[in-house]
C-alpha positions as CSV (number, residue, x, y, z in Angstrom):
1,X,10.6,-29.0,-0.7
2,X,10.6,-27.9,-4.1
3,X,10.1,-24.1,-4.2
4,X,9.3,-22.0,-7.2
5,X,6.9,-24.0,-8.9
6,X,7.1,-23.1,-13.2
7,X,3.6,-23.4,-14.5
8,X,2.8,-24.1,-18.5
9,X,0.7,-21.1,-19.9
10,X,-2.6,-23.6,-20.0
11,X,-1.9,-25.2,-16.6
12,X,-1.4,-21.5,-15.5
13,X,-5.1,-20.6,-17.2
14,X,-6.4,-24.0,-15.5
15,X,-5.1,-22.6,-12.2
16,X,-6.0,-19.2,-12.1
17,X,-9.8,-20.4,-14.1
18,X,-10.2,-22.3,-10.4
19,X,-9.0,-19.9,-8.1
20,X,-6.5,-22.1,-6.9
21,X,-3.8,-19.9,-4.9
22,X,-5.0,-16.5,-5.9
23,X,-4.9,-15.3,-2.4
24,X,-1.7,-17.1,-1.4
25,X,-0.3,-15.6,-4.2
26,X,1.8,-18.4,-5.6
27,X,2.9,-16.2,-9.0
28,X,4.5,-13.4,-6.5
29,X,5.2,-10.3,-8.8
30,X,9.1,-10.0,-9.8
31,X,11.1,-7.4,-9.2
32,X,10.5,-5.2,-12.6
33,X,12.3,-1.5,-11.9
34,X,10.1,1.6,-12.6
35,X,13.4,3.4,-13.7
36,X,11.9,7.2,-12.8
37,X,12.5,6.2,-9.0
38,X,16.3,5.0,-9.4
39,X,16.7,8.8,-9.2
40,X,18.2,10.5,-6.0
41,X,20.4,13.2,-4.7
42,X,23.2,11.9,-3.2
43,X,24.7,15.1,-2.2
44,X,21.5,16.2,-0.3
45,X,21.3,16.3,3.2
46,X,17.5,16.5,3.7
47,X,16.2,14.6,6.5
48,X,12.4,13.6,6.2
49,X,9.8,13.9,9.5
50,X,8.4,10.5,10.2
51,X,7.2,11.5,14.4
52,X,4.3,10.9,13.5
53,X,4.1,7.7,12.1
54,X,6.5,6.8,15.2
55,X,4.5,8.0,17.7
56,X,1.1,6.0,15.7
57,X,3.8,2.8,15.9
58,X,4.8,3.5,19.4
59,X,0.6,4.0,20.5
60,X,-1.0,1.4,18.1
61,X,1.7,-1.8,17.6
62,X,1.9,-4.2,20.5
63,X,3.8,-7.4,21.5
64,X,1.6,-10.4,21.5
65,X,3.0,-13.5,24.3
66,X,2.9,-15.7,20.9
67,X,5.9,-14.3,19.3
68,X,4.0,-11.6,16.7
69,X,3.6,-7.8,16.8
70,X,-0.3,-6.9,16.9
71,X,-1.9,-3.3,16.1
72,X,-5.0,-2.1,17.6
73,X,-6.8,-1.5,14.9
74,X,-10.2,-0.8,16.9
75,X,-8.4,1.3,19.4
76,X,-7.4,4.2,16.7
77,X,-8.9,7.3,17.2
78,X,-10.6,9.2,14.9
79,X,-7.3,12.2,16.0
80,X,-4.6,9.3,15.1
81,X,-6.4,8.3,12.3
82,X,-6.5,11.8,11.1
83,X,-2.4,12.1,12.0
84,X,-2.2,8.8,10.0
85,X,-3.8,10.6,6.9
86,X,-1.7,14.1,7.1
87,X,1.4,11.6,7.5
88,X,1.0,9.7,4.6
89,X,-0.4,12.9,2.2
90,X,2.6,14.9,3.6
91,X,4.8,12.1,2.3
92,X,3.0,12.2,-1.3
93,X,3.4,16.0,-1.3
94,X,7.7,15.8,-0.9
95,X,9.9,15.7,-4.1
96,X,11.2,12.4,-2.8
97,X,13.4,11.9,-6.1
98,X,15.6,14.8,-4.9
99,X,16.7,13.2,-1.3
100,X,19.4,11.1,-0.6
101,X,19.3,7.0,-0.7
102,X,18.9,6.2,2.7
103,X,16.3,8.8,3.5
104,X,14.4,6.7,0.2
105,X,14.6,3.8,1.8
106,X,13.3,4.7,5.1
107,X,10.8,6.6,3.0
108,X,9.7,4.1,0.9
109,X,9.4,1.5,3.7
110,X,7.4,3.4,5.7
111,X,4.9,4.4,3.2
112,X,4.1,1.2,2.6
113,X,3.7,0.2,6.4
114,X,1.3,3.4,6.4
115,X,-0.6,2.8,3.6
116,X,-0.9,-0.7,4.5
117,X,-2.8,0.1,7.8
118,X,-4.8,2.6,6.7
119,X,-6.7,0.6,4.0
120,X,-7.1,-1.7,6.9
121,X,-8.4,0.7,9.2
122,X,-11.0,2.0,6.0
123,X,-12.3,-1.6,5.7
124,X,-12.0,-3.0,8.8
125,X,-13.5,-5.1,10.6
126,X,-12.1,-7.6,8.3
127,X,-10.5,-11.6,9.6
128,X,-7.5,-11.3,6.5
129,X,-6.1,-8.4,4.1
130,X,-7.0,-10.4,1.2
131,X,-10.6,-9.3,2.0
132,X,-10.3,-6.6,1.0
133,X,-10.3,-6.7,-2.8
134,X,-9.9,-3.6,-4.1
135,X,-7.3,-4.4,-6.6
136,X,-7.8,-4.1,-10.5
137,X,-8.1,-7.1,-12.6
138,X,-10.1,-10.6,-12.5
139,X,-8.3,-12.7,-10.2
140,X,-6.7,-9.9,-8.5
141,X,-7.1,-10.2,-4.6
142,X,-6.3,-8.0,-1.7
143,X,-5.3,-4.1,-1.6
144,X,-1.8,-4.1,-3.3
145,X,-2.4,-3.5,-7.4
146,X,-4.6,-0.7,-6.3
147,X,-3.3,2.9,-6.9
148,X,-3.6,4.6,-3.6
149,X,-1.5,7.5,-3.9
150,X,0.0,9.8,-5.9
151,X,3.6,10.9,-5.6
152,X,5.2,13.5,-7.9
153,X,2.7,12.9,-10.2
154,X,2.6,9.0,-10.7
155,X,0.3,7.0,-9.5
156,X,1.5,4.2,-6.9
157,X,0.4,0.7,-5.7
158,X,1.7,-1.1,-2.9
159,X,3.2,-3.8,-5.7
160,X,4.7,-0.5,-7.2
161,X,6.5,0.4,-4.0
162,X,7.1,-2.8,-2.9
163,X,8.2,-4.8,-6.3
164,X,8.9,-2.1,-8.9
165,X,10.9,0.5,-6.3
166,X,12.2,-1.4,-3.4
167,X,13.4,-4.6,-4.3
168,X,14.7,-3.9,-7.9
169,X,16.4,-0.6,-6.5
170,X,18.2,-1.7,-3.1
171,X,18.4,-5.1,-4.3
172,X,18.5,-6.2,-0.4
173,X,16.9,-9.2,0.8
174,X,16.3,-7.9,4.0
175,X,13.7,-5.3,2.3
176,X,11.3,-8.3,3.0
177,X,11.4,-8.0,6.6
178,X,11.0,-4.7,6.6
179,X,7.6,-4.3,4.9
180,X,4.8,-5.9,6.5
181,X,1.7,-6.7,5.0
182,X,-0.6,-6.5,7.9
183,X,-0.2,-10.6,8.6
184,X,0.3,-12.7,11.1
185,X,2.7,-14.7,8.8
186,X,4.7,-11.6,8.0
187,X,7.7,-10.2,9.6
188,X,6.8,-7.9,12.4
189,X,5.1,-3.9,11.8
190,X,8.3,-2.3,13.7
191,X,7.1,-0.4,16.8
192,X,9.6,2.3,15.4
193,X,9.5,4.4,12.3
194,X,12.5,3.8,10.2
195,X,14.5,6.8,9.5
196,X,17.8,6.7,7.3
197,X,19.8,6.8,10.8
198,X,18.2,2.9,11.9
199,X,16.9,1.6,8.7
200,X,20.2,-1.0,7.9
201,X,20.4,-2.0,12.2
202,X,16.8,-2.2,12.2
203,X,16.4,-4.4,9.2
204,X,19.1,-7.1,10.4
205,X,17.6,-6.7,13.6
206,X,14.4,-7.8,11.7
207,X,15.6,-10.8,10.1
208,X,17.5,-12.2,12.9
209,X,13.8,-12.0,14.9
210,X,11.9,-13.7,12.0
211,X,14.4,-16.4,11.4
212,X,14.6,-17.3,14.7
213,X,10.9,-17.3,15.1
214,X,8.7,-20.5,14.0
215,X,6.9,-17.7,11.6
216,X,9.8,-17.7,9.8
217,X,11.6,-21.0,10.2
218,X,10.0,-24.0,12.5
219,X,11.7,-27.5,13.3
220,X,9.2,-30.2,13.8
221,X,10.6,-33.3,14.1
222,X,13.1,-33.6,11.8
223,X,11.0,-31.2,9.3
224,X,11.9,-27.8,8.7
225,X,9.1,-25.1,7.8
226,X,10.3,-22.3,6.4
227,X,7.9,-18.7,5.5
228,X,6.5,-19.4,2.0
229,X,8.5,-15.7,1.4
230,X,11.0,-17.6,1.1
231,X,9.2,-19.6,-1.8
232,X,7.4,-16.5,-3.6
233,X,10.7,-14.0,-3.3
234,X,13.4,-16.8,-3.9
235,X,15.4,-14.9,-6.5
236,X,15.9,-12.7,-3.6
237,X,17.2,-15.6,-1.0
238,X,20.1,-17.0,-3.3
239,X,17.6,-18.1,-6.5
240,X,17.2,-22.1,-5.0
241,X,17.0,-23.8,-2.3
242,X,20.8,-23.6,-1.3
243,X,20.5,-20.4,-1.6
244,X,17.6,-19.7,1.1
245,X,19.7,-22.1,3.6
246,X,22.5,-20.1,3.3
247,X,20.4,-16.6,3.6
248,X,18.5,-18.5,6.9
249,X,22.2,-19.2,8.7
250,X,23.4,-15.5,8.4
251,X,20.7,-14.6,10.7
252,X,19.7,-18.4,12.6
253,X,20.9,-18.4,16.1
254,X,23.6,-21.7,16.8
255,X,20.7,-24.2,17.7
256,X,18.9,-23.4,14.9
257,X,21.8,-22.9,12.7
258,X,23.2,-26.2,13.4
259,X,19.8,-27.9,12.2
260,X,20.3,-25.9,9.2
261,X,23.8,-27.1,8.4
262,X,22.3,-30.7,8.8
263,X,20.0,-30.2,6.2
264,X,20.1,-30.6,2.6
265,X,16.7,-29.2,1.5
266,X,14.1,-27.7,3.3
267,X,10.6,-29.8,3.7
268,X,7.7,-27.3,3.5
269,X,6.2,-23.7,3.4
270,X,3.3,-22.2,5.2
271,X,1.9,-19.0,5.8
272,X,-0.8,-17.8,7.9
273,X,-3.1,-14.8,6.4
274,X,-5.0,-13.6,9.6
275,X,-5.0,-10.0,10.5
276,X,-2.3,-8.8,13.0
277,X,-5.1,-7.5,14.8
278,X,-4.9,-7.3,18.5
């Protein structure tokens, strides 16, 4: 498989001019830091609420038999999605820049697990998040360039938290596992809020679950699918090829790991869209 695939500025034009992977988003954003959210306190002890996105979690997120987690979307009531609301503008409203790092993190993560359901609950019934293309720009797609809340007085995205705060600031590979993106082909939507306590347990829990799982890695024959996260976010996972094997066998279980060792280069990506809609 060769990932990362470096397109000439005209075959880039030709590309985009014929809507060829738009919605896949083959050109994944790179990390780029917004520097004003490197700031923290790292003397405070502050500890930030998030019962009531854990109880939304705990009411809304379900196993499904076929290995994914599943939210109810048509099940939310009109008081939950209220509580969702009230969560997410009570997270907005707190001077977020003045808490410590791991209260950030869990923060940050679970603003963007919010966020991401409620525009799905405002436009749903929908079959795939990249219906709903509200993002700015011509051959933007989906929800995630769109501003969708403001947080000491900037103006932020889900690319922003995502690409521009989480990955360039943590600079943890494991932050892919823990943001979900409201896919069947994405790491699970935790049934648990993170808080700075469980954030580092639950994000290794996380990647041992999606490795393990044919979402994330699936031997067929003697083929190895791998998530195409692993193919948009490479410079996370190790920069090449190598470098995602090795990330794979931290968290692979021995069957799977041995496969792994076997293997020189991994033979395809894939990625399914559909809503995690129960």
């Amino acid at each position: 498989m060769r990932l990362i695939f470096r397109a000439p500025a005209t075959l880039l034009l030709i590309i985009l001019l014929s809507g060829f992977g738009s919605g896949e988003r083959l050109f994944a954003p790179d990390a780029d830091l917004w520097e004003r959210w490197q700031a923290h306190d790292p003397a405070s002890t502050a500890v930030i609420d998030h019962s009531p996105w854990d109880g939304f979690l705990k009411r809304h997120v379900v196993a499904d038999p076929a290995g994914a987690n599943l939210v109810r979307y048509a099940d939310v009531s009109t008081e939950d999605r209220l509580l969702l609301d009230n969560y997410i503008a009570g997270l907005a409203g707190l001077p977020v820049s003045r808490y410590g790092r791991d209260e950030q993190l869990a923060y940050w993560m679970n603003l963007y697990n919010a966020l991401t359901v409620q525009v799905v609950l405002t436009h749903y019934p929908v079959d795939s998040i990249r219906d709903i293309d509200i993002s700015p720009g011509f051959f933007s797609d989906g929800p995630w360039g769109k501003k969708l809340v403001t947080i000491e007085g900037e103006q932020v995205s889900l690319n922003d938290i995502e690409h521009r705060i989480l990955r360039p600031v943590w600079r943890d590979p494991r932050i892919h596992y823990g943001v979900n993106c409201a896919s069947i082909g994405c790491p699970d939507l935790r049934r648990d809020a993170f808080t700075a306590e469980n954030t580092d347990a639950a994000l290794t829990a996380a990647a041992r679950d999606y490795v393990n799982d044919s979402r994330g890695v699936s031997v067929e024959g003697d083929s190895i699918m791998v998530s195409r996260i692993y193919d948009w976010f490479i410079a996370d996972f190790g920069g090449d090829e190598a470098g995602v094997i090795a990330h794979l066998l931290r968290y692979a279980e021995p069957e799977l790991a041995a496969i792994l060792r076997r293997k020189a280069a991994l033979d395809d990506t894939r990625y399914d869209w559909s809503l995690n809609d129960r």
